[in-house]
Each structure stands twice: as structure tokens, then as C-alpha cells.
One Martini backbone bead per residue (centre of mass of N, CA, C, O) as a GRO file, in nm:
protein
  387
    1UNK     BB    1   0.602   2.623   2.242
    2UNK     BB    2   0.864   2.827   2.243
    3UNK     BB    3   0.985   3.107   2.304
    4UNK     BB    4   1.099   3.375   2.139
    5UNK     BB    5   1.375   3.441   2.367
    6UNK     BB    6   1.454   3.095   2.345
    7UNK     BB    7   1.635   3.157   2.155
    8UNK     BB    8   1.849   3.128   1.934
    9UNK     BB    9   2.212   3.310   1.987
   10UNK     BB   10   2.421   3.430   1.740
   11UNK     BB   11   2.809   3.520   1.768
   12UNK     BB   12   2.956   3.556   1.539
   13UNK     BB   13   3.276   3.549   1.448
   14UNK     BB   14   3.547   3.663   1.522
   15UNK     BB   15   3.877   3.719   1.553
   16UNK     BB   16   3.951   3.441   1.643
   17UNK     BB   17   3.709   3.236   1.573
   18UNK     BB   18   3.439   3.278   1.798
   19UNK     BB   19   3.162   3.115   1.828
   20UNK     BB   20   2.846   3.205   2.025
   21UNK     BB   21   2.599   3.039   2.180
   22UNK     BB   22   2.237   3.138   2.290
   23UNK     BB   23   2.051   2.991   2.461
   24UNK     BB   24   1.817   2.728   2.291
   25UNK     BB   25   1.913   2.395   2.169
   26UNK     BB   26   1.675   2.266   2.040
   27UNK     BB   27   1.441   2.204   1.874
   28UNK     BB   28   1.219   2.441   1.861
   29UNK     BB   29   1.452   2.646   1.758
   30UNK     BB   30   1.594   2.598   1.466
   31UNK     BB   31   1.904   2.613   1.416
   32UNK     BB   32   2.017   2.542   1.098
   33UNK     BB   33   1.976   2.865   1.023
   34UNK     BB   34   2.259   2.939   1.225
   35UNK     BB   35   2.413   2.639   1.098
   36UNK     BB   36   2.565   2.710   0.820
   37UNK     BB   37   2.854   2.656   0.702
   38UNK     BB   38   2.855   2.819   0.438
   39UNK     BB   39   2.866   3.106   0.599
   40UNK     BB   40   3.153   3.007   0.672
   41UNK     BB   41   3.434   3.030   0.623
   42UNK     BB   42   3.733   2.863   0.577
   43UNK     BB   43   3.883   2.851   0.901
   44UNK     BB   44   3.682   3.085   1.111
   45UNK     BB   45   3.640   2.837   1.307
   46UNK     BB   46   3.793   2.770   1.629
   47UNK     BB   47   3.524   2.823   1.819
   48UNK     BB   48   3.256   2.688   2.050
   49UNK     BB   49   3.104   2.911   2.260
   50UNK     BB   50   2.840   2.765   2.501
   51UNK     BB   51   2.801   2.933   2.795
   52UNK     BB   52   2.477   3.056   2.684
   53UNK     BB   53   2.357   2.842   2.727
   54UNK     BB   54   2.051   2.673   2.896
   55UNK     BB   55   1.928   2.441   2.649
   56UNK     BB   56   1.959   2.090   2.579
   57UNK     BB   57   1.940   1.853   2.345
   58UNK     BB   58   1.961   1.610   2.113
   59UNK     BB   59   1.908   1.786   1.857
   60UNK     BB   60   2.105   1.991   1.913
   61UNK     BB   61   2.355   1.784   1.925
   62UNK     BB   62   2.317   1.732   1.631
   63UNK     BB   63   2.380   1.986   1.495
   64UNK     BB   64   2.632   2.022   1.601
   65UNK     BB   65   2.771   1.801   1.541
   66UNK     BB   66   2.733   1.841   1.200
   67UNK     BB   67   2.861   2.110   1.222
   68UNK     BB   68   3.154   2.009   1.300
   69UNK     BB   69   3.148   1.798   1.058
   70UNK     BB   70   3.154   1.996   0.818
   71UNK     BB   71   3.360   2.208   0.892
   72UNK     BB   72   3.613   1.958   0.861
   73UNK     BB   73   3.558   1.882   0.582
   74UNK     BB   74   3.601   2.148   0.437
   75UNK     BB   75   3.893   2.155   0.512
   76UNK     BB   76   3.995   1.883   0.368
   77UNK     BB   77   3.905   1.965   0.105
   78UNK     BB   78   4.108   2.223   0.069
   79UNK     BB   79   4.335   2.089   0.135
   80UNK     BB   80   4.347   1.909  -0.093
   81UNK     BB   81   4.304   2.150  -0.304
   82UNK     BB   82   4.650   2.205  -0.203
   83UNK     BB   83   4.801   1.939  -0.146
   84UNK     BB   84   4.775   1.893   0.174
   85UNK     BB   85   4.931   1.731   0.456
   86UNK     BB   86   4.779   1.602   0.713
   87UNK     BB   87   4.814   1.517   0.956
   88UNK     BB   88   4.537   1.437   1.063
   89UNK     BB   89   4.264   1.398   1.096
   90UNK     BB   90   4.021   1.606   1.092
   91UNK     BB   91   3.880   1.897   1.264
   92UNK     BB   92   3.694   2.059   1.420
   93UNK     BB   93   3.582   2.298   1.640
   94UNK     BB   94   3.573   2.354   1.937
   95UNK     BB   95   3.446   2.325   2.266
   96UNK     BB   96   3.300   2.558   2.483
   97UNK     BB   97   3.140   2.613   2.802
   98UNK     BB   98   2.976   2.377   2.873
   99UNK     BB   99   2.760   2.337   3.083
  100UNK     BB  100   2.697   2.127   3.359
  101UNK     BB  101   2.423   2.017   3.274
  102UNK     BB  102   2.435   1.943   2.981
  103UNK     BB  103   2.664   1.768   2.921
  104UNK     BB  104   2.548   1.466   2.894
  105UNK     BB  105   2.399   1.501   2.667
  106UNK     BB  106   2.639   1.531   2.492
  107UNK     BB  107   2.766   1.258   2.540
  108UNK     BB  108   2.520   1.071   2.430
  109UNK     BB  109   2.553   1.216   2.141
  110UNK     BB  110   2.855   1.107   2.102
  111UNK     BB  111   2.833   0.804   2.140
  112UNK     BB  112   2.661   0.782   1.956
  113UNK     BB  113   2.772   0.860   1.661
  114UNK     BB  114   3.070   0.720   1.728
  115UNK     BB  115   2.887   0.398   1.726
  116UNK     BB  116   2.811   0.448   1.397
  117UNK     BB  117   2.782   0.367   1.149
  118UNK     BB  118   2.839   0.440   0.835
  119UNK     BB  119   2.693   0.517   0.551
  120UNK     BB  120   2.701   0.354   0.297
  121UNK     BB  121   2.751   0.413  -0.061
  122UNK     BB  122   2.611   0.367  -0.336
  123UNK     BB  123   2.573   0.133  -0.567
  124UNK     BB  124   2.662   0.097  -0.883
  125UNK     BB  125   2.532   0.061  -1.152
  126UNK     BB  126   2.505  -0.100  -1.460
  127UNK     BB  127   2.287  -0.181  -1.766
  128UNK     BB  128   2.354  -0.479  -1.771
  129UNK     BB  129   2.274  -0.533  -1.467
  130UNK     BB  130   2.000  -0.406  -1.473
  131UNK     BB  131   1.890  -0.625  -1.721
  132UNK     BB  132   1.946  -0.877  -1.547
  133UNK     BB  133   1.771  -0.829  -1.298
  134UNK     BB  134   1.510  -0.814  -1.487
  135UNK     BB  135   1.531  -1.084  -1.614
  136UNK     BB  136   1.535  -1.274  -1.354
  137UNK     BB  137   1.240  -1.076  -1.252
  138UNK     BB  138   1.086  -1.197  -1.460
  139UNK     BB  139   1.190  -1.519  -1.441
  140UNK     BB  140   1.026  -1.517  -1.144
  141UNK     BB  141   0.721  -1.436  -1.240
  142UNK     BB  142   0.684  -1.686  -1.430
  143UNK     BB  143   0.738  -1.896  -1.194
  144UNK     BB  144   0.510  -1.821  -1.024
  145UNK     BB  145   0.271  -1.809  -1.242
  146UNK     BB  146   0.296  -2.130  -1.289
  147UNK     BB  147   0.230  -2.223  -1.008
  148UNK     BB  148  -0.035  -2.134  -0.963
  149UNK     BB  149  -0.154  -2.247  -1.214
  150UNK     BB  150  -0.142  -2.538  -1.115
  151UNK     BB  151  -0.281  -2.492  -0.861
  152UNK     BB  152  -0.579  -2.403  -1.002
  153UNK     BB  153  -0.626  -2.653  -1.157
  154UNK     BB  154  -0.619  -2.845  -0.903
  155UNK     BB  155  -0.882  -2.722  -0.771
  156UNK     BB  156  -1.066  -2.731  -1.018
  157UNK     BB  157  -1.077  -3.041  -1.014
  158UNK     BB  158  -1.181  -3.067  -0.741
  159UNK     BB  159  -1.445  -2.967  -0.812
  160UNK     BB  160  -1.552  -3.118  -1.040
  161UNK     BB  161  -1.516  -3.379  -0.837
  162UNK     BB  162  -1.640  -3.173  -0.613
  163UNK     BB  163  -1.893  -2.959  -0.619
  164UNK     BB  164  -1.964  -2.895  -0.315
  165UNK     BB  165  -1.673  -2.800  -0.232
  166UNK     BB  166  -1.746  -2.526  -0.346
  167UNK     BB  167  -1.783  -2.165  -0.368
  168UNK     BB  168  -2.082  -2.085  -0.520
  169UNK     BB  169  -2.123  -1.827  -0.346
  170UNK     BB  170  -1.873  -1.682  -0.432
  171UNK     BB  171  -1.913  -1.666  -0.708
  172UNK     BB  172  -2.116  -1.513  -0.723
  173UNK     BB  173  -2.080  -1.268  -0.607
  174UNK     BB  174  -1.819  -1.172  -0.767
  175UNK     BB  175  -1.974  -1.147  -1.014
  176UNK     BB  176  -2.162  -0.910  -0.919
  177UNK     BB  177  -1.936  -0.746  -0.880
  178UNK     BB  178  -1.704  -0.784  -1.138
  179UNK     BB  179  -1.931  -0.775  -1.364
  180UNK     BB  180  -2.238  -0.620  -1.325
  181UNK     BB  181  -2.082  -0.344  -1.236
  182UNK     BB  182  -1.913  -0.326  -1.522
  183UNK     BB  183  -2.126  -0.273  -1.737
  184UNK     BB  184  -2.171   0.044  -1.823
  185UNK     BB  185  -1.891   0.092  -1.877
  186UNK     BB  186  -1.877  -0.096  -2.122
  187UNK     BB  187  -2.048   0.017  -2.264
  188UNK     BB  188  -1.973   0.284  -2.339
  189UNK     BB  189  -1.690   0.229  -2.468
  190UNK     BB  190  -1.837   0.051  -2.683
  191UNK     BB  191  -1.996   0.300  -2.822
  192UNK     BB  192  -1.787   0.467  -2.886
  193UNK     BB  193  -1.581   0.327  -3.041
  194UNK     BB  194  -1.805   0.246  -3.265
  195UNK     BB  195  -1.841   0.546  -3.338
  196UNK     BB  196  -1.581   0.630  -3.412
  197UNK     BB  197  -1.488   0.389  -3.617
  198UNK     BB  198  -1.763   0.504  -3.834
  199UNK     BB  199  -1.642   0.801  -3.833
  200UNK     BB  200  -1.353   0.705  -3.990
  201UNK     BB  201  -1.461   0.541  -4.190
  202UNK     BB  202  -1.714   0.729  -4.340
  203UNK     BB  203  -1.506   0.915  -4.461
  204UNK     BB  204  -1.337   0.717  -4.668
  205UNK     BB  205  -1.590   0.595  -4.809
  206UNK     BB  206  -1.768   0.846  -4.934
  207UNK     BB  207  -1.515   0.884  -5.159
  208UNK     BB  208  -1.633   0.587  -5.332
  209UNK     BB  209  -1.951   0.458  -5.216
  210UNK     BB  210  -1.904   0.271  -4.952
  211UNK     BB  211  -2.080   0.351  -4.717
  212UNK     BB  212  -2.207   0.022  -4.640
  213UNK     BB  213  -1.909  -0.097  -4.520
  214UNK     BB  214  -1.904   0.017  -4.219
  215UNK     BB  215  -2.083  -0.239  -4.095
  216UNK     BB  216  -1.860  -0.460  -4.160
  217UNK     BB  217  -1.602  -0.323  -4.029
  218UNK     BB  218  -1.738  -0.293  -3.725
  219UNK     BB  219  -1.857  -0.574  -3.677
  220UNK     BB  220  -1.584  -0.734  -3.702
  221UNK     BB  221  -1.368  -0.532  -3.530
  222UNK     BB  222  -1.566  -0.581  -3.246
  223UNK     BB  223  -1.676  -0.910  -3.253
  224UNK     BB  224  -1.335  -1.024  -3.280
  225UNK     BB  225  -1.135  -0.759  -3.117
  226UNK     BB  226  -1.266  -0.497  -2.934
  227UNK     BB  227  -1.475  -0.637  -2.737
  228UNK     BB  228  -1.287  -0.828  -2.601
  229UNK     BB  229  -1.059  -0.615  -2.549
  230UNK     BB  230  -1.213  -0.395  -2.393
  231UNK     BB  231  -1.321  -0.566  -2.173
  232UNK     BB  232  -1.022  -0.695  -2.049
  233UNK     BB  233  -0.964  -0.381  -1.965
  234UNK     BB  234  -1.163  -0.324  -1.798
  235UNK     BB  235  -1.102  -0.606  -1.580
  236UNK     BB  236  -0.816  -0.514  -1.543
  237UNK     BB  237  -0.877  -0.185  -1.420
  238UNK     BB  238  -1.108  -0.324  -1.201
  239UNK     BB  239  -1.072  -0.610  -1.117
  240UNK     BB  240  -0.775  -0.729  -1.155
  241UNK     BB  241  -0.751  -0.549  -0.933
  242UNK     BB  242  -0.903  -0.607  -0.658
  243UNK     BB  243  -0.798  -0.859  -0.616
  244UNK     BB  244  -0.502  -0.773  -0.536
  245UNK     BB  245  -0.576  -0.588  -0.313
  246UNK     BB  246  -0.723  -0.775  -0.144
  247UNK     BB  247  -0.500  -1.012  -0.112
  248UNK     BB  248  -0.272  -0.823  -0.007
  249UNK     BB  249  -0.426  -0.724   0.248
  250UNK     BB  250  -0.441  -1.009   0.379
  251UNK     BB  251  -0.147  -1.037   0.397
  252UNK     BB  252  -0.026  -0.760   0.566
  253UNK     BB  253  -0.254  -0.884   0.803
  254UNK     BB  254  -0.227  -1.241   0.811
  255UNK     BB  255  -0.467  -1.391   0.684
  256UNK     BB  256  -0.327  -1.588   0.540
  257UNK     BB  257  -0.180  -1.731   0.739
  258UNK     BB  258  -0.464  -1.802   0.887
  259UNK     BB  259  -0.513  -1.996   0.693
  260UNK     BB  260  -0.274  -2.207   0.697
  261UNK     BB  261  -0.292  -2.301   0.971
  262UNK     BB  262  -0.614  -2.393   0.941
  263UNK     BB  263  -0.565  -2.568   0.649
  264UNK     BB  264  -0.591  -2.422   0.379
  265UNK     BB  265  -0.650  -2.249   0.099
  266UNK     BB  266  -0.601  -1.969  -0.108
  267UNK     BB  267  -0.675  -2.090  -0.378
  268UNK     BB  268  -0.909  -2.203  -0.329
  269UNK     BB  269  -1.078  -2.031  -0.162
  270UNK     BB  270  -1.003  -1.734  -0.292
  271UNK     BB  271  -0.967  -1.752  -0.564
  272UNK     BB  272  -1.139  -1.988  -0.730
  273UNK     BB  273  -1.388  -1.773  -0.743
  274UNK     BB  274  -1.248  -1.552  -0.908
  275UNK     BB  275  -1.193  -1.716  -1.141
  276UNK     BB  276  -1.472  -1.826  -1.220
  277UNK     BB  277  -1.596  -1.558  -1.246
  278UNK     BB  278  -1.467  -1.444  -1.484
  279UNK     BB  279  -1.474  -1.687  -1.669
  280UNK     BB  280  -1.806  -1.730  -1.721
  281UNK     BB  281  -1.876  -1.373  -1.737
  282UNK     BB  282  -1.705  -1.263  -2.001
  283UNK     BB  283  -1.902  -1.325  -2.192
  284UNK     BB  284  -2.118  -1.156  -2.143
  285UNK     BB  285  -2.009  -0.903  -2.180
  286UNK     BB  286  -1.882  -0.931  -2.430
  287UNK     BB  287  -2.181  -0.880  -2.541
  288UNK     BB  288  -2.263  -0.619  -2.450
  289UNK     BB  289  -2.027  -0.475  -2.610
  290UNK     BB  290  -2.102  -0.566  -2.922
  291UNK     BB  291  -2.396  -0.432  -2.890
  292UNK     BB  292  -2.291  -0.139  -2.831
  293UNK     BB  293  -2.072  -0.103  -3.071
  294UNK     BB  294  -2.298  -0.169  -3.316
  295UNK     BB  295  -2.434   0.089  -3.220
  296UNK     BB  296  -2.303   0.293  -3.260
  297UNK     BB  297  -2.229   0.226  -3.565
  298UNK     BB  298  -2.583   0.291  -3.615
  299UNK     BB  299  -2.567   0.596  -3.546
  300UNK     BB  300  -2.359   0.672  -3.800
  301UNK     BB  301  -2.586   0.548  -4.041
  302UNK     BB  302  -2.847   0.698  -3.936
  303UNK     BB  303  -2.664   0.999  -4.029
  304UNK     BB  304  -2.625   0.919  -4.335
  305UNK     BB  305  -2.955   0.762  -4.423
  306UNK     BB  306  -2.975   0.487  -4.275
  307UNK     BB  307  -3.169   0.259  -4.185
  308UNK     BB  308  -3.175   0.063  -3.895
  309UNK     BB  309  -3.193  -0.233  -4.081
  310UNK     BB  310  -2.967  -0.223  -4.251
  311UNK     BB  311  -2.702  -0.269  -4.067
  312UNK     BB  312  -2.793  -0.570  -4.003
  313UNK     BB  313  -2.843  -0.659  -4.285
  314UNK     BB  314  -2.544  -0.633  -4.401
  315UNK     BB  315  -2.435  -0.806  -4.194
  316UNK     BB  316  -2.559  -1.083  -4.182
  317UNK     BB  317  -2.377  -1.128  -4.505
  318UNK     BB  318  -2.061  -1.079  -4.334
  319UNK     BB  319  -2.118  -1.257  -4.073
  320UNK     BB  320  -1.994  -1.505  -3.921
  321UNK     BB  321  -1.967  -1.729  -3.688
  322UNK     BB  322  -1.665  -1.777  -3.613
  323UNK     BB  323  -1.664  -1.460  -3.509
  324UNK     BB  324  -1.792  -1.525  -3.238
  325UNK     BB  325  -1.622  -1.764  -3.175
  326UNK     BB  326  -1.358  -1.563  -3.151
  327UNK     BB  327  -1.473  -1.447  -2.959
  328UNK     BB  328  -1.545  -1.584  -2.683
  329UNK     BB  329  -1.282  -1.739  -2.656
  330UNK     BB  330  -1.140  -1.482  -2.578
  331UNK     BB  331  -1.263  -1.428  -2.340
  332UNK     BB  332  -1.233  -1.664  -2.162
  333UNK     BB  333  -0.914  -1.626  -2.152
  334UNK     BB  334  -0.916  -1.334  -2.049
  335UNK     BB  335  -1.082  -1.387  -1.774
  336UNK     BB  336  -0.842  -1.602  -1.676
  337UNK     BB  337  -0.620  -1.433  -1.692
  338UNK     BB  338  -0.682  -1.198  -1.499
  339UNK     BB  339  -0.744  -1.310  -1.237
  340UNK     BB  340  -0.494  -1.481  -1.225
  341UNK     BB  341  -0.316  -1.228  -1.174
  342UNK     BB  342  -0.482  -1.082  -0.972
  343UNK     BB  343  -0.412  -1.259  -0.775
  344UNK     BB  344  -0.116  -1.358  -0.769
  345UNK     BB  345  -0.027  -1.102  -0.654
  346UNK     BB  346  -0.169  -1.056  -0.435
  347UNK     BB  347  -0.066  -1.345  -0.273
  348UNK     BB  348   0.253  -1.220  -0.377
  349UNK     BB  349   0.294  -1.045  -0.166
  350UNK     BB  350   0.398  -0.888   0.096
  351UNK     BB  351   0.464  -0.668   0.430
  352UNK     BB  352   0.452  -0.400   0.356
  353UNK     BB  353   0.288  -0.085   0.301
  354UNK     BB  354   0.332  -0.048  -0.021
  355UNK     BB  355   0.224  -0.367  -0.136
  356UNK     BB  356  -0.050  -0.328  -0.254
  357UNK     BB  357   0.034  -0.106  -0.459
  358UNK     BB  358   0.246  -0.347  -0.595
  359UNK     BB  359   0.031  -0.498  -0.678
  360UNK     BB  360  -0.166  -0.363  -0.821
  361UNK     BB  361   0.058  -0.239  -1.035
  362UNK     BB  362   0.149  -0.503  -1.129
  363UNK     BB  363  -0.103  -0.622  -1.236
  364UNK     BB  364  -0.217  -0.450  -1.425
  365UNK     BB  365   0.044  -0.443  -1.640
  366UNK     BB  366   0.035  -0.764  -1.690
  367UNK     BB  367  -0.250  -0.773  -1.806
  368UNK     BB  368  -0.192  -0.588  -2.054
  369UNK     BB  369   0.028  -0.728  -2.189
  370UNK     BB  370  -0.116  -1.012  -2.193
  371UNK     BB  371  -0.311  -0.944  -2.367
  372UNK     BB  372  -0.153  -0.833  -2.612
  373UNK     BB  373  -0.024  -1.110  -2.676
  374UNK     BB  374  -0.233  -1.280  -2.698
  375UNK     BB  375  -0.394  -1.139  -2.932
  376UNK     BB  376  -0.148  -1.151  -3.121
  377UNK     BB  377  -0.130  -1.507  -3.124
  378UNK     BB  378  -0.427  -1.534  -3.219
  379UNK     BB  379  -0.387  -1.375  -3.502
  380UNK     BB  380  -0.197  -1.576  -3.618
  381UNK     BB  381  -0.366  -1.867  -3.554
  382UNK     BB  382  -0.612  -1.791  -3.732
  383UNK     BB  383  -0.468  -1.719  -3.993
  384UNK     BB  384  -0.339  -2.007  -4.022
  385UNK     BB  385  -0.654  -2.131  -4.008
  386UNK     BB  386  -0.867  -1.946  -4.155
  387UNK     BB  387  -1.087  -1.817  -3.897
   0.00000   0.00000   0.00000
């Protein structure tokens, strides 16, 4: 830290126009402070007198320089201003009395300086161009994602092809990190929520005197539809997350580089157990999900005075086979869905600093958009088929 001493020292400008600069002009001094162009009138600075420097450096000649180059500016907007035609371009205050032993350090600033080339200033575009710009790259995530597909797919017909070289060893792991560790989360979700459900229809219909029928709205909106989906948006914002992130970390780090090297494949060697670890085991997760969700809804039966076995004596009257198969079925898609996107993200990050967190904030808002989809595309096919 420099002494407070060698601190930079300004003096006018004069009536001349003089302004007289003493100490020491390097970063530490921290010019900045008392070179505001904005402080001095347009046009009362016409010289820098130097002669009182001890010491400067490359910061320093950058901040004289940038002040003497803002000075111009002011000029010439003036001058605009006025209508005024100059004989030539602006010039700032002349620089006058810089001691022999600076000179170098100022020269060495004013030539890098003057041969960087000056910065574009950034293309406006208008919304139709953002807005292809947004379609081109949503269809190459598209694009993208239908190529992984194909090949995730090749990877897994060879596995079941030759059971021997899969890494069950690995899809076990997978399993036990990213669904076993996820129980408790989702089910506290899905007892909530089975408990909000009924106690927000409970209150609407003991107003007709049907509120046994609390048991049927809660047991099959659970288990057609809310725990399937509680359970996919949890895998999503839990494990396709994860998925991404370490994947991506592998990307920026050259690991995947070093696989391809070594001839081997990153969707079959890493995507596709985590891809099968997920595949088998969200029906499990959303069975206990689903058990959790009737639970909540249980509990707000038998704050009403209905006994523990009436809630599932009435579900079962009205639980169709369908109704359970049709919430399984979609798990399996989506915790395909999830994996699938959150390796895919993964692989196909980048190599900034950046790339993890864009990859991971990719994975989870496509996971969720793509669930949305999908059980919407779901709730038309089964009810067209009347299933």
C-alpha cells in the first residue's frame, strides 16, 4: 500500500487553462477520484502539466490517457452541439513537462493504446430476429436430443443384446444415489399435497353431505396423475440435475475428451446406467409416493370421524385396475423423460466456466417443460381411448 504522502495531487486549472498534476499516478493512488472530466467546465482544461509526477505507471498513463481522450469527447459533442465544423478531429489538453523518466512508461501506453483496434458497439436486433434466433435454437436442442435418443437407444439394445457388458454395477449405484436417497423428499411432498387435496375438497363437499367421496377424488387424482407427476418433478429437480451437473463437470474438464480417446462410448459407459437407474426404479419411488399421498388424504377422513379402513373400503370400490396402470405406466416414461434430458444436457455442455450451470438450468427447465408435455399429451390419449 502506498504511503498517503505519494498520494496524486491536482492544483486548478488556472486562468489559463493549466492544470498541474503532483505525486504519484499509479494504481495505488487511485486517480479516478480527481480526473472526472464531468468536474471541469467544456473547453477550461487546454493543458496537463506533468512536470510534478514522482511516479507513474501503465494505470496510470491508462487513466490520463482515457481523461484526455473523454476531454475530446466533450468537445466535439460542443461542438455538434453548436453546429461547428472542426478543421479535424478532436484533440484533448496537450500533456506538457512529463519528466525524462517516465517518458518510456507513457509512450509504451500510448502505443498500445493507439494500435488496439476500437470495440464494435453491439448489433441492436429487433423481436422477429430474437424471436428466430430462439426457434433455430430450440430446433437444435431438438436436434440434439433426438440424436442422443437414437443413440441411447443403440447403446441399450446392445446391452440387452450381450447382458455381460452393461454396468450393472453401476446402474445399481445410480439407483441407490439417485432414487433411494430421494424417498423421504417425495414422500413428505406427496403426503402434503394428498392432504391439502383433501382437506380443500372436504370442505366443498360437506356442504352437499358427500364428503365420502373425498377418498375417491384424492385416491384417483393421486394415483392417476399427481403422484406420478409429484414424483417426475421431484427426479427432475433432484436427480436430472445431478445427472447434468456431473456430466457437464466431466465435459469442462476433458474427461469425456479422454473417454472418446480411449475408444469408448459416454452414452453407453455413463448416460445409459444412469439412464436404466431411473428407468426401473421411478415406479418404485411412485408407489411410495402414491401410498403417501392416500396417507395424507387419510388423515384429513379421520379428522372428520371416518374410521382408519373406511378411506380405502370406499377407494376400492371405485380404484379401477386402469387407474394404477395408467400412473406406472407414466412413470416409466418420465423417469426416462428425466434422465434422458439430464445426461444430454450434460454431454453436450460447453467448455467455459459457466457450462455446469448452464447445463444444469437447462436439464431442469426441459425436464419440467417436457413433463408438462407429456402428461398433457397422456391426459388426451387415455381419455380418447377411454382408459
Amino acid at each position: 500500500m502506498e504511503p498517503k504522502a505519494s498520494k496524486l495531487r491536482r492544483k486548478g486549472p488556472d486562468a489559463a487553462g493549466v492544470l498541474r498534476l503532483e505525486g504519484r499516478l499509479t494504481a495505488f493512488t487511485a486517480p479516478s477520484g480527481l480526473l472526472k472530466p464531468r468536474a471541469f467546465p467544456t473547453g477550461r482544461v487546454k493543458e496537463v502539466d506533468l512536470s510534478g509526477l514522482t511516479h507513474l505507471d501503465l494505470n496510470g498513463a491508462a487513466w490520463l490517457y482515457a481523461f484526455r481522450a473523454a476531454l475530446a469527447a466533450r468537445g466535439a459533442a460542443r461542438a455538434a452541439s453548436r453546429k461547428a465544423r472542426p478543421a479535424g478531429p478532436p484533440a484533448g489538453p496537450r500533456l506538457t513537462g512529463l519528466p525524462e523518466a517516465l517518458i518510456p512508461v507513457w509512450k509504451l501506453a500510448e502505443d498500445t493504446f493507439a494500435s488496439s483496434p476500437a470495440a464494435a458497439a453491439p448489433r441492436e436486433t429487433g423481436w422477429v430476429e430474437r424471436l428466430g434466433e430462439g426457434v433455430a435454437g430450440a430446433g437444435a436442442d431438438l436436434r440434439d436430443l433426438a440424436s442422443f435418443l437414437g443413440e441411447t437407444i443403440v447403446c441399450a439394445a446392445g446391452a440387452l443384446a450381450r447382458p455381460w457388458t452393461a454396468r450393472w454395477g453401476q446402474v445399481s449405484f445410480q439407483a441407490e444415489k439417485s432414487v433411494v436417497n430421494a424417498l423421504p423428499v417425495t414422500a413428505l411432498v406427496a403426503f402434503l399435497v394428498g392432504l391439502i387435496l383433501a382437506f380443500q375438497a372436504a370442505m366443498q363437499m360437506q356442504m352437499f353431505g358427500v364428503d365420502i367421496f373425498v377418498a375417491d377424488l384424492v385416491g384417483i387424482s393421486v394415483i392417476r396423475e399427481l403422484g406420478t407427476l409429484l414424483t417426475a418433478i421431484v427426479l427432475a429437480g433432484r436427480s436430472g440435475s445431478a445427472f447434468s451437473s456431473e456430466l457437464a463437470s466431466m465435459k469442462t474438464n476433458q474427461e469425456i475428451d479422454a473417454i472418446l480417446t480411449m475408444g469408448l462410448s459416454p452414452a453407453r459407459d455413463l448416460a445409459l446406467p444412469r439412464i436404466l437407474a431411473l428407468t426401473l426404479t421411478a415406479p418404485l419411488l411412485t408407489v411410495l409416493a402414491d401410498f403417501a399421498g392416500l396417507l395424507g388424504g387419510n388423515v384429513v377422513m379421520m379428522t372428520m370421524g371416518y374410521p382408519f379402513m373406511i378411506f380405502w373400503d370406499e377407494l376400492s370400490h371405485h380404484l379401477d385396475v386402469s387407474d394404477i396402470a395408467t400412473g406406472l405406466f407414466k412413470s416409466v416414461v418420465f423417469g426416462f423423460t428425466v434422465a434422458l434430458i439430464g445426461c444430454q444436457r450434460g454431454l453436450y455442455a460447453g467448455d467455459s466456466p459457466s457450462a455446469v450451470g448452464e447445463a444444469t438450468t437447462s436439464g431442469v427447465v426441459t425436464n419440467i417443460i417436457a413433463i408438462a408435455v407429456l402428461d398433457s399429451l397422456f391426459a388426451v390419449l387415455f381419455y380418447a381411448l377411454s382408459w
